[in-house]
C-alpha positions in Angstrom: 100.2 90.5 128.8 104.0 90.5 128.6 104.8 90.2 125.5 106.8 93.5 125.2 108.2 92.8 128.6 112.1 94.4 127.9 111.7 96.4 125.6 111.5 100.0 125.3 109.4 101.7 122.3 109.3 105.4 121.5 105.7 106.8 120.3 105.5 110.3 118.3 101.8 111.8 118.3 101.5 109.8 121.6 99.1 112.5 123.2 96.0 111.8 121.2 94.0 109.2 119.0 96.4 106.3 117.7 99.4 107.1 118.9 97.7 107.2 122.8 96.4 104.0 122.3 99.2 102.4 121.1 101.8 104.0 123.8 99.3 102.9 126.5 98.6 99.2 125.0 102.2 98.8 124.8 102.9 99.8 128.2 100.4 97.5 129.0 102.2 94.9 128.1 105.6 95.3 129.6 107.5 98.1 127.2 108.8 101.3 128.7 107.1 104.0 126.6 108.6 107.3 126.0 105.7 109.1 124.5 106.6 112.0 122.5 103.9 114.7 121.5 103.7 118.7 120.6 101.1 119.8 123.1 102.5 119.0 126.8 99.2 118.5 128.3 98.3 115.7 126.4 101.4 114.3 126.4 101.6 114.3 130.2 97.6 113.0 130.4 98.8 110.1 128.2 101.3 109.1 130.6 99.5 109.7 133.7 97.2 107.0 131.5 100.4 104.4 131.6 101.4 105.1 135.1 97.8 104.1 136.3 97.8 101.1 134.1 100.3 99.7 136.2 103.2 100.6 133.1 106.4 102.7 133.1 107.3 105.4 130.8 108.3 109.5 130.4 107.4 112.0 128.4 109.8 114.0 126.0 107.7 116.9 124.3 108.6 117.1 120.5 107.3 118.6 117.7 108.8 116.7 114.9 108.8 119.8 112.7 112.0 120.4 114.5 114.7 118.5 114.3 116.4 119.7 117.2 113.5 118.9 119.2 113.9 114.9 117.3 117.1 114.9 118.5 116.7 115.7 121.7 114.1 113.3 121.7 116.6 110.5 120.8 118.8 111.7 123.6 116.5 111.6 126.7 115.2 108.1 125.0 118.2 107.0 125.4 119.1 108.8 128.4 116.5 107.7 130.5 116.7 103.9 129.1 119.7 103.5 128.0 118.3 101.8 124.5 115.8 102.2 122.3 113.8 98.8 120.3 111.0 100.2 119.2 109.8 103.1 117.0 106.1 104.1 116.4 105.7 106.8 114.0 102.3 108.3 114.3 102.5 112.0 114.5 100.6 113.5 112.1 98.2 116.3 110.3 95.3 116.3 107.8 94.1 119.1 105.8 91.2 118.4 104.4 89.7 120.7 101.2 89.3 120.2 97.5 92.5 120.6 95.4 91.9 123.9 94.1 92.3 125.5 97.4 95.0 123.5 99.0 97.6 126.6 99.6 101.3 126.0 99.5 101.8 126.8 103.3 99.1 123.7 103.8 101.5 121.8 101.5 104.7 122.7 103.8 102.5 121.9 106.9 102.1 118.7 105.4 105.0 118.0 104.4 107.3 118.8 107.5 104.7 116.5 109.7 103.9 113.7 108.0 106.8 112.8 106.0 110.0 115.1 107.1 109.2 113.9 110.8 109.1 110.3 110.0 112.4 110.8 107.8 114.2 112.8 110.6 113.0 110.4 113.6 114.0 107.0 111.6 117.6 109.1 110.9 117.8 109.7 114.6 116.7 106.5 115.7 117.9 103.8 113.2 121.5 103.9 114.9 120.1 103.1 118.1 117.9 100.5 116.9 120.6 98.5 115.0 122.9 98.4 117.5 120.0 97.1 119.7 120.1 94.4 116.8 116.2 92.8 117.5 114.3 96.2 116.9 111.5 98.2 114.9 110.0 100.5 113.4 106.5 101.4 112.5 105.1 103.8 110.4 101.5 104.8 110.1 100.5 106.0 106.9 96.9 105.2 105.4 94.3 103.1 103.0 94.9 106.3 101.4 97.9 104.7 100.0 95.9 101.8 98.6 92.5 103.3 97.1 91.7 107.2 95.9 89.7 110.0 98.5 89.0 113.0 98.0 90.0 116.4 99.7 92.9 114.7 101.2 95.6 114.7 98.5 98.6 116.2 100.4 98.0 113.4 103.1 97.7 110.6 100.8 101.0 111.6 98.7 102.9 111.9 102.1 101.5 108.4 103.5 102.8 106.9 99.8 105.9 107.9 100.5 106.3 107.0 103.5 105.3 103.6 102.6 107.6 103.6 99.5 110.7 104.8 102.0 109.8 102.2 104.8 109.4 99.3 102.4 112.8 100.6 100.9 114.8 100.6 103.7 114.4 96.9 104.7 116.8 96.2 102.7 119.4 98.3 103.9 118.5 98.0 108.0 116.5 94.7 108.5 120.0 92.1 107.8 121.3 94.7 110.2 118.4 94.0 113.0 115.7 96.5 112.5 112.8 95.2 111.3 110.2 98.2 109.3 106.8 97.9 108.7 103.6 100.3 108.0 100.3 100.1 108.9 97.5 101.5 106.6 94.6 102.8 109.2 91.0 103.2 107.4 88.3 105.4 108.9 89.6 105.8 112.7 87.7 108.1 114.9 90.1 110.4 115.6 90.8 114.2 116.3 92.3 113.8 112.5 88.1 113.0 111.5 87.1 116.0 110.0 84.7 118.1 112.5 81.8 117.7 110.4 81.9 113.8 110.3 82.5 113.9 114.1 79.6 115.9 114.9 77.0 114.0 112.4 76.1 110.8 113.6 73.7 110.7 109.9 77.6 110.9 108.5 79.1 108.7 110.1 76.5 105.8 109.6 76.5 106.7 105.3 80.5 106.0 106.1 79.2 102.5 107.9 77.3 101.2 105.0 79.6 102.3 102.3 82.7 101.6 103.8 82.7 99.1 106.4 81.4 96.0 106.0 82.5 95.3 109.5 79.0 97.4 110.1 81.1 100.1 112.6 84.0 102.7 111.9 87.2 102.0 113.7 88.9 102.7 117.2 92.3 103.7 118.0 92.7 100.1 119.9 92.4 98.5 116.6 95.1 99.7 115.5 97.0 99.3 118.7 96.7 95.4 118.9 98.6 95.5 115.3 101.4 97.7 116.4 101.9 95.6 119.9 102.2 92.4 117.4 104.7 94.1 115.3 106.5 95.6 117.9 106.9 91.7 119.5 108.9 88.7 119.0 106.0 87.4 117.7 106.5 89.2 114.4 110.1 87.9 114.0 109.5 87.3 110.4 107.7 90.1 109.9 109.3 93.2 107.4 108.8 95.2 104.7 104.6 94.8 104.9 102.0 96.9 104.3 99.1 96.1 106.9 95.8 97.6 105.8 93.5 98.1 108.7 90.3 99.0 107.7 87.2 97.1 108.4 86.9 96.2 104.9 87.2 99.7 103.7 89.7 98.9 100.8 87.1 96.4 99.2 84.4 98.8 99.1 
C-alpha cells in the first residue's frame, strides 16, 4: 500500500470494468483519483467505491467525444488538485459484427471514442504532466493489436494506433518527464464482452481452452496491478512498452 502516495492520476471510462478497477486500486494505494466517465451514476458509484476504501478522489463527468467536456475535465483536475501525474486512458467502445455490415456511423462511433478521446485527453493533459516533470500516461488499447479477431476490426485499427501514437510520442515527452506506455488487455470480462459470451457459460469455457492457458478468462484487477506499477516510481525506467496482458492469449 502506498506506493502512489502523492500523486494524483486522472482515469477516463472510470465508471465500469477496467477503468473502475484501476481508479479504485490506485486510490487504494495513496493517489487522488479524479475519475472521469459519460454516465454520472456510474461515475458517482465508482467513487463512493474509493471513498469507502479509505481513498480520496472526485468525479468530473466527460464524454470524451467532446472536447469541451476534455477540457473541462483538465480544468477541475487541476482545479481541485492543483496538478496532475498521472493519466489512464481507458474509455472506450466495441462494435462487434462481421465487416460487411460495419456502417460508417459505427466507424465514426469508433473513432471519436477510442482514438480521438485518447488524442484530445493526452493534448489536454501532456502540459500539465510535463510541467509535473515525474508523470504518465497510460493507454489501454488491446491483444488486438498483436494477433488478428474477427468482428472487431474498427476496434483493433483504433487500439494500433493508439499504440503506434503512444510509442511515438516518448520521444518527444518522456526527456521532458512524462513517461507513456500501453497496456494490451486479452479477454477481460467486461461490459465491452459481447452479450452473448456473457450470458454462455458453454462460451466462455471454449474461450478458456483455446485461449488461456492460464485455465480462466481475465478480471479487471488484472489489469489494475499493471497500471498501479506503471503509474509508480517503481516503473522509473519504464517507456515506450507495449504490455500484453492476456493469460497467454497471444500464444494461442
Amino acid at each position: 500500500m502506498g506506493r502512489l502516495n502523492g500523486k494524483t492520476a486522472v482515469v477516463t471510462g472510470a465508471g465500469s470494468g477496467i477503468g473502475r478497477a484501476v481508479a479504485v486500486m490506485f486510490a487504494k494505494e495513496g493517489a487522488r483519483v479524479v475519475c472521469a466517465n459519460r454516465t454520472e451514476a456510474d461515475g458517482q458509484q465508482t467513487l463512493e467505491m474509493i471513498r469507502a476504501a479509505g481513498g480520496e478522489g472526485v468525479y468530473v463527468s466527460t464524454d470524451v467525444r467532446n472536447k469541451e467536456d476534455v477540457e473541462k475535465l483538465r480544468d477541475a483536475s487541476l482545479k481541485a488538485y492543483g496538478g496532475v501525474s498521472t493519466l489512464f486512458n481507458c474509455a472506450g467502445i466495441l462494435v462487434h459484427a462481421p465487416f460487411m455490415e460495419h456502417t460508417d456511423e459505427d466507424l465514426a462511433k469508433v473513432y471519436e471514442t477510442n482514438f480521438r478521446g485518447y488524442y484530445w485527453m493526452m493534448q489536454a493533459f501532456l502540459p500539465a504532466l510535463t510541467e509535473n516533470g515525474h508523470a504518465s500516461i497510460t493507454n489501454v488499447a488491446s491483444i488486438s493489436v498483436m494477433k488478428p479477431e474477427t468482428n472487431a476490426y474498427l476496434y483493433g485499427a483504433m487500439k494500433a494506433a493508439i499504440n503506434k501514437m503512444t510509442r511515438d510520442l516518448t520521444r518527444e515527452f518522456s526527456p521532458r518527464g512524462v513517461r507513456l506506455n500501453v497496456i494490451c488487455p486479452g479477454p477481460v470480462q467486461t461490459n465491452l464482452t459481447p452479450k452473448y459470451v456473457r450470458e454462455s457459460a458453454e462460451i466462455q469455457n471454449e474461450i478458456i481452452r483455446t485461449t488461456c492457458p492460464v485455465g480462466r478468462l481475465g478480471v479487471p484487477d488484472d489489469i489494475a496491478y499493471a497500471a498501479v506499477w506503471l503509474a509508480s516510481d517503481e516503473a522509473d525506467w519504464v517507456t515506450g512498452s507495449t504490455i500484453v496482458i492476456d493469460g497467454g492469449a497471444c500464444n494461442m
